[in-house]
TIROZA-377396 format. One record per residue (C-alpha): z, x, y; residue in one letter. Coordinates in steps of 0.2 Angstrom, whole numbers, plus 5000, padded with zeros to 4 digits. Layout:
BEGIN
ZXYa
...
***
This chain:
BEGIN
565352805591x
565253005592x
565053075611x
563253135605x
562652975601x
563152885618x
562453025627x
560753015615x
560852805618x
560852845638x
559452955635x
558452825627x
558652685639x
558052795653x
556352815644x
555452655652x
556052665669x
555552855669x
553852795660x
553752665674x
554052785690x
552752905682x
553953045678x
552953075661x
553853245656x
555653175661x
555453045648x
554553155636x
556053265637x
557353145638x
556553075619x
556853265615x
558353265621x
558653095613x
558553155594x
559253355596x
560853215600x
560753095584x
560353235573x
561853345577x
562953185576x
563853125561x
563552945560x
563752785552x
562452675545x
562452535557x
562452675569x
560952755563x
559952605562x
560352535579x
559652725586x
558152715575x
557852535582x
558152625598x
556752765593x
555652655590x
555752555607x
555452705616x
554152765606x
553152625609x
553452615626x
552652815627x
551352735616x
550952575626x
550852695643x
549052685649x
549352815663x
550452935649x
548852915634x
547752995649x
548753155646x
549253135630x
548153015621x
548753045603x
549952895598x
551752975592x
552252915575x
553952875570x
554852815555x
556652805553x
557452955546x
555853065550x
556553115568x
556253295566x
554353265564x
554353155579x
555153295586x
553353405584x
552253255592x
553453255606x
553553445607x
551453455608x
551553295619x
552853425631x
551453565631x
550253465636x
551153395650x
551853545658x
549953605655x
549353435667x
550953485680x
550253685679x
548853615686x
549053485697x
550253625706x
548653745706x
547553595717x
549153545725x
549353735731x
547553765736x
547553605745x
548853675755x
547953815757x
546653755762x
547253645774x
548253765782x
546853885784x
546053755794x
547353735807x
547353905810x
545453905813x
545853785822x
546953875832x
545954025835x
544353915840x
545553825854x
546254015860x
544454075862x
544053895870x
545553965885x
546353795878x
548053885877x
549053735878x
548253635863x
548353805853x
550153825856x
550353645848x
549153675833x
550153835828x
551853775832x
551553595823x
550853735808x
552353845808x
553553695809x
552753635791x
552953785782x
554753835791x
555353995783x
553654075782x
553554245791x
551654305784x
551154155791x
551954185809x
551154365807x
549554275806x
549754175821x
550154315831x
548754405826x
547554305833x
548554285849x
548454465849x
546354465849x
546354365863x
547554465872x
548754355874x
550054495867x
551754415874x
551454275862x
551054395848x
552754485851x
553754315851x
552954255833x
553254405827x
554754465832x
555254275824x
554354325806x
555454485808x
557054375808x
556454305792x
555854455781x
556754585790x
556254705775x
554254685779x
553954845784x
552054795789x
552954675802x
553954805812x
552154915814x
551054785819x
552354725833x
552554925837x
550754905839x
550854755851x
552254815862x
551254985864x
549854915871x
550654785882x
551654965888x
553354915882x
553655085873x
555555055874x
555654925863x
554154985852x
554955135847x
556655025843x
555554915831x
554955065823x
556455155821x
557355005813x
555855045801x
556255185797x
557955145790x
557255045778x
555955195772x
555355385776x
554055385766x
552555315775x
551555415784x
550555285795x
552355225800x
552555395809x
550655405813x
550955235824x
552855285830x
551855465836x
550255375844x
551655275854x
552355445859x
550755495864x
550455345875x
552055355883x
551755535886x
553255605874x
552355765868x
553555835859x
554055685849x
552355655848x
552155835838x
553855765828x
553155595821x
551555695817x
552155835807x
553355705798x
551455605793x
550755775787x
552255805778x
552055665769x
550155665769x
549355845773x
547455775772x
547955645785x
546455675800x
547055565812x
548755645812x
548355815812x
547155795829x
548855695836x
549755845831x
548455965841x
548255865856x
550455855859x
550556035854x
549056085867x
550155965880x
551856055875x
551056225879x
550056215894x
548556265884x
***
């Protein structure tokens, strides 16, 4: 017996048990898999009738699966020596359920969404309810599920940062930052929270590692220069302002910044 066949006979008898643990598109594909075999092997007829018995076991099984006709509720037709047009039933039968696993990712997905939506509601209502320490467990129970996840700790420190709690803010996201430490959009909102809780020191390193990773945003220097201006740096204030007009000359906001520093750096 040819190599091909024993692995198209293996093939075959993991049909029912697959049909059995639900795993519709493994045995779908394993049938496939099945008959590509037997046709590219050169066989003998005893052979070749053992396998079409073989067929037309697992074909029935497919057949006789109530779950399985749900999805697919055309019955495959086989007769020996017509495999290839088996092969189109079970080719349609395969669309159809990778169409049914599409979608039943999409509700699996949104119910994930939804539910982690929730917990952060949660969250927040707890926060703004001063019941820090059962918020704290809502959020960490919620970033523990979905581990890895740095838009999501960004989220959590958002609303730790409209409640003021900005210390808690920094630790999520200086954590998310860790994870996706090419999110430019991390290193300016935890530039915006050390600033306000006066920690410019370590404000301006966070934006300055942004800066290695791009020059060409000018609200990255409009936030790095209204730190400046807060720590009372004129002429770096003046610096990270010209560099945002440079990039953006209708840029308002920058262009007052850039009068202010330049009034301070001439006594005027």
């Amino acid at each position: 017996m040819s190599g091909e066949l024993t692995k198209a006979r293996q093939k075959l008898s993991s049909i029912n048990s697959s049909l059995k643990m639900g795993k519709y598109m493994t045995a779908a594909q394993a049938l496939n898999d099945a008959i590509v075999l037997r046709l590219s092997a050169q066989v003998m007829k005893s052979e070749r009738d053992e396998f079409a018995q073989k067929l037309s076991d697992a074909v029935y099984y497919m057949n006789n699966n109530k779950e399985l006709r749900k999805v697919f509720p055309l019955e495959l037709s086989y007769v020996p020596g017509e495999e290839k047009k088996l092969l189109e039933q079970i080719f349609e039968m395969r669309k159809l359920l990778q169409e049914d696993v599409n979608e039943n990712a999409q509700k699996d997905l949104a119910a994930l969404e939804s539910s982690r939506a929730t917990e952060l509601d949660r969250g927040s209502e707890l926060l703004e309810g001063n019941q820090f320490d059962l918020a704290k467990q809502v959020f960490d129970a919620l970033v523990a599920e979905y581990a890895g996840d740095a838009e999501l700790k960004a989220d959590v420190a958002e609303r730790y940062q409209r409640v003021g709690l900005n210390e808690n803010a920094v630790g999520y996201l200086s954590t998310a930052i860790k994870e996706s430490p090419n999110s430019l959009h991390l290193y300016n909102r935890i530039g915006i929270v050390l600033r306000k809780m006066q920690d410019f020191q370590s404000a301006e390193n966070y934006y300055l590692k942004a800066l290695e990773l791009t020059q060409a945003d000018e609200y990255l220097y409009f936030n790095l220069g209204r730190l400046y201006f807060d720590w009372q740096r004129w002429d770096k204030t003046a610096e990270a302002a010209l560099s945002a007009l440079g990039l953006n000359p209708g840029f308002q906001e920058a262009r007052k910044l850039l009068a202010y520093a330049q009034k301070k750096l001439t006594g005027a």
